[in-house]
C-alpha positions as CSV (number, residue, x, y, z in Angstrom):
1,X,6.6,-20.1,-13.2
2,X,4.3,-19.2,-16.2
3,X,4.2,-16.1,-18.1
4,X,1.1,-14.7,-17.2
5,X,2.6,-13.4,-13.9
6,X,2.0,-9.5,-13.1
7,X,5.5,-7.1,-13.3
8,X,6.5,-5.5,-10.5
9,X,8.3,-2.1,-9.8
10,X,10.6,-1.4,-6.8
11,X,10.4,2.3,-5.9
12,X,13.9,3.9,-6.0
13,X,13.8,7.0,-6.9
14,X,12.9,9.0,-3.7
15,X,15.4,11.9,-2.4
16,X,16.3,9.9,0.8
17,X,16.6,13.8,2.7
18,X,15.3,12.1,5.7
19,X,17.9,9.1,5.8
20,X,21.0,11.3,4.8
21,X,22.1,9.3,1.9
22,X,21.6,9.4,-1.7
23,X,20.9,5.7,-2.0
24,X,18.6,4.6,0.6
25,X,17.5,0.9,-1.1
26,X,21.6,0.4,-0.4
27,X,21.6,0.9,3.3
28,X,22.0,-2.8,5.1
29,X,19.8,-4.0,7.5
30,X,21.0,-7.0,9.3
31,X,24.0,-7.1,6.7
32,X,21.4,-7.5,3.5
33,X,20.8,-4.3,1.6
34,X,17.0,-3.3,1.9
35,X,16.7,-3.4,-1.9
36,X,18.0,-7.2,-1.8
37,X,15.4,-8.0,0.9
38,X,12.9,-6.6,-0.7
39,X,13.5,-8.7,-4.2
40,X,13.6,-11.9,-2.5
41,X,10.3,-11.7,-1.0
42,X,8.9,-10.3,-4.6
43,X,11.0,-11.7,-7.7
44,X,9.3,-15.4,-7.5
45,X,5.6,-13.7,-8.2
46,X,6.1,-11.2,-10.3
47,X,8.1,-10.9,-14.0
48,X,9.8,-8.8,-15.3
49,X,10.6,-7.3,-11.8
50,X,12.0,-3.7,-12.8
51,X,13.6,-0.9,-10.6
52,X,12.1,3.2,-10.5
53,X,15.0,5.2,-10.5
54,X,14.7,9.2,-11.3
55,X,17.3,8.7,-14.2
56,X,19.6,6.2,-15.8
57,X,21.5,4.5,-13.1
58,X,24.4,1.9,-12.8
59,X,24.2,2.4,-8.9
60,X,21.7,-1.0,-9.2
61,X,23.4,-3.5,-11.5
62,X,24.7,-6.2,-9.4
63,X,20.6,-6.6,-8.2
64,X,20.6,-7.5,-12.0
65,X,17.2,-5.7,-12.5
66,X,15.7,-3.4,-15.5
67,X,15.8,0.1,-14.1
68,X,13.5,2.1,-15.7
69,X,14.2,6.1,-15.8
70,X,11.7,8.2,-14.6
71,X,9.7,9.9,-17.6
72,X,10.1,13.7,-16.6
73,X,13.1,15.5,-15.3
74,X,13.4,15.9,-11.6
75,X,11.8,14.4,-8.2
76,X,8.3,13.9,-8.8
77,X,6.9,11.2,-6.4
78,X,6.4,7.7,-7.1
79,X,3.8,8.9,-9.6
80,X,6.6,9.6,-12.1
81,X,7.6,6.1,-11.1
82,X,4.5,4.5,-12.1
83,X,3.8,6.3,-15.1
84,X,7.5,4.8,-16.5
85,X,7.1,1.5,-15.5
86,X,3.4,0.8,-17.2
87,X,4.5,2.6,-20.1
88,X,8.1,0.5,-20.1
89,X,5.3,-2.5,-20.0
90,X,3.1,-1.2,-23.0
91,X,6.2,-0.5,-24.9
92,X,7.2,-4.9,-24.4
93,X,3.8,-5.8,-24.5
94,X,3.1,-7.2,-21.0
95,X,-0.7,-7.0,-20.3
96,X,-0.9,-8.6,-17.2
97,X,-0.8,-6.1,-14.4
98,X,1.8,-3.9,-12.0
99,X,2.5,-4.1,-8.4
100,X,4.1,-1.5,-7.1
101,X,6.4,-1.6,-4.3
102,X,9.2,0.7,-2.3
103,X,12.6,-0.3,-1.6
104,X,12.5,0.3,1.6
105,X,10.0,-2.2,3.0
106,X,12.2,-5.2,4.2
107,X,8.9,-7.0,5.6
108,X,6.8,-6.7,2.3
109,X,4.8,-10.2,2.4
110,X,5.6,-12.4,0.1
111,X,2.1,-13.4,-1.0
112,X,1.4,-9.8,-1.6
113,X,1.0,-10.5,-5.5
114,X,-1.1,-13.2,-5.4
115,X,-3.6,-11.4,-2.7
116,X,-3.3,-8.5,-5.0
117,X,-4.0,-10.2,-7.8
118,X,-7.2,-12.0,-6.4
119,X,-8.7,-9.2,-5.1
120,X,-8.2,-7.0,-9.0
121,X,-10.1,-10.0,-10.8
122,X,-13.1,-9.0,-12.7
123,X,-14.2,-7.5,-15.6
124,X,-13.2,-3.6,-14.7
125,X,-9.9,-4.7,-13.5
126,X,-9.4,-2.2,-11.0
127,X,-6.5,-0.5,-9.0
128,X,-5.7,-2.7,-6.0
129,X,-4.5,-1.2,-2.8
130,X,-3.4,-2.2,0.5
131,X,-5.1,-1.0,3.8
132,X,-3.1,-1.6,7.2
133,X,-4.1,-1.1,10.3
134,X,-7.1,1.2,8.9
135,X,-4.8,3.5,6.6
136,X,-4.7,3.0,3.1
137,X,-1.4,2.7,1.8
138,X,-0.8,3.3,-1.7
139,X,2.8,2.7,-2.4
140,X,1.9,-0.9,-2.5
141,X,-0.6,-1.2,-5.3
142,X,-1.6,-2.8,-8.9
143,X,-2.3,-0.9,-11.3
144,X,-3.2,-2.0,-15.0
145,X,-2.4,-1.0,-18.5
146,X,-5.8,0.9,-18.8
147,X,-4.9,3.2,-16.3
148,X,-1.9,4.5,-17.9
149,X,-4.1,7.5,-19.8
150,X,-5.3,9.0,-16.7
151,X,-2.0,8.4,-15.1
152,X,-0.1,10.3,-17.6
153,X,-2.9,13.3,-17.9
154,X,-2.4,13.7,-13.6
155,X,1.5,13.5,-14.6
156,X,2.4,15.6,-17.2
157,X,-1.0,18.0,-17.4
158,X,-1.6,18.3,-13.6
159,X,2.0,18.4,-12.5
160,X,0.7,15.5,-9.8
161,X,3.4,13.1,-8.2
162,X,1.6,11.2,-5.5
163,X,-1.0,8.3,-5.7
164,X,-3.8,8.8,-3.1
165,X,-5.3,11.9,-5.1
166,X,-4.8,9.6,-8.8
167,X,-6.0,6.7,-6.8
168,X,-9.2,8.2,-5.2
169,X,-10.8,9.3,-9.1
170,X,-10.1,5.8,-9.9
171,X,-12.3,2.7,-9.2
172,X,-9.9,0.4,-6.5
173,X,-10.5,-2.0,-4.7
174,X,-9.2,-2.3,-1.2
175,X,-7.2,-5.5,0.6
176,X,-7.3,-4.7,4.3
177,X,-4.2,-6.8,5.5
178,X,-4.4,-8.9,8.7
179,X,-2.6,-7.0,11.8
180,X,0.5,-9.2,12.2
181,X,4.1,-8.8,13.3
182,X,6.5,-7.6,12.0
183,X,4.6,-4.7,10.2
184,X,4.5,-6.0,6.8
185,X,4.7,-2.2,5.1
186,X,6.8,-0.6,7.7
187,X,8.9,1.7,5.5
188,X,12.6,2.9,6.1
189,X,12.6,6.7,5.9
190,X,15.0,7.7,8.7
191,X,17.6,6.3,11.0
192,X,15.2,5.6,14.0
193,X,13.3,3.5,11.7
194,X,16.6,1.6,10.5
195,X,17.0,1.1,14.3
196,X,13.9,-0.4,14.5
197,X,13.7,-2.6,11.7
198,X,16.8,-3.6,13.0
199,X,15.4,-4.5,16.5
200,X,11.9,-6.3,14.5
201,X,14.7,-8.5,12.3
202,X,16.4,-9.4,15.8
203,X,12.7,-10.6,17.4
204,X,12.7,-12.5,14.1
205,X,15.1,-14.5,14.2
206,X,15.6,-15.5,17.8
């Protein structure tokens, strides 16, 4: 694969309340962690692929990712999140683009980068987001290094942690993903949903 391939970061750095655990991306789903799952439909389309984490971790290191501490102390949304990971980019010189991702979306399609990446070409190079089934959904995004001054001004000056407010005073542009089965950005937030997901692998592969 060539070098000109966007970075991506897996979100990890959530408070998992609603799950009960500390570690959510290490819960198994069908006997894979949901962090695992997640890399393999990523890692081929995007480099470096690097992991959010609130602080420095070694809970990740057989995943044999770059986790990149979040920026500020404490749980501030995946804002925090994306603020480390462009500025980890700037710091290594990578140009080319972020998609964002949580680690807790086992059916994340794997031509998400390239769609991503189509619909961001142009000269203004905006933030791409994904809509599904009419609601926009912002964890899965590109962002590029431009965006990184506003991003750390809503971080560290206006205390924001989530995207949707950061993401509506930006130009984006909007990939409204086909209706298909198994929801491509179901997320993992509580045990019904692991039951679930575990019911949607099962349909899957019989």
């Amino acid at each position: 694969m060539s070098s000109d391939r966007p970075a991506g970061v897996i979100l990890a750095g959530g408070q998992s309340n609603r799950m009960g655990v500390e570690r959510k991306a290490l819960l198994e789903l069908g006997g894979r962690t949901l962090l695992a799952r997640v890399i393999d439909r990523l890692q081929e389309h995007l480099h470096p692929l690097l992991l959010s984490c609130e602080s420095d971790t070694r809970d990740f290191d057989k995943f044999g990712l770059t986790v990149v501490p979040d920026l500020v102390p404490g749980h501030r949304g995946p804002l925090a999140g994306l603020c480390s990971a462009l500025s980890f980019l700037g710091d290594i010189g990578h140009e080319n683009g972020l998609l964002l991702c949580p680690c807790d979306a086992p059916f994340v399609p794997e031509n998400l980068a390239q769609e991503m990446v189509k619909a961001g070409r142009g000269s203004d190079s905006p933030v791409v987001v994904i809509s599904w089934q009419g609601f926009m959904q912002p964890t899965f995004s590109m962002w590029q290094s431009h965006h990184l001054p506003v991003i750390r001004d809503a971080l560290f000056n206006r205390s924001m942690g989530g995207l949707k407010r950061i993401l509506t005073s930006l130009p984006h542009a909007v990939v409204e993903w086909p209706d298909i089965e198994p929801p491509p950005f179901f997320n993992v937030n509580t045990p019904e949903e692991l039951a679930a997901a575990e019911l949607w692998l099962d349909r899957m592969e019989t």
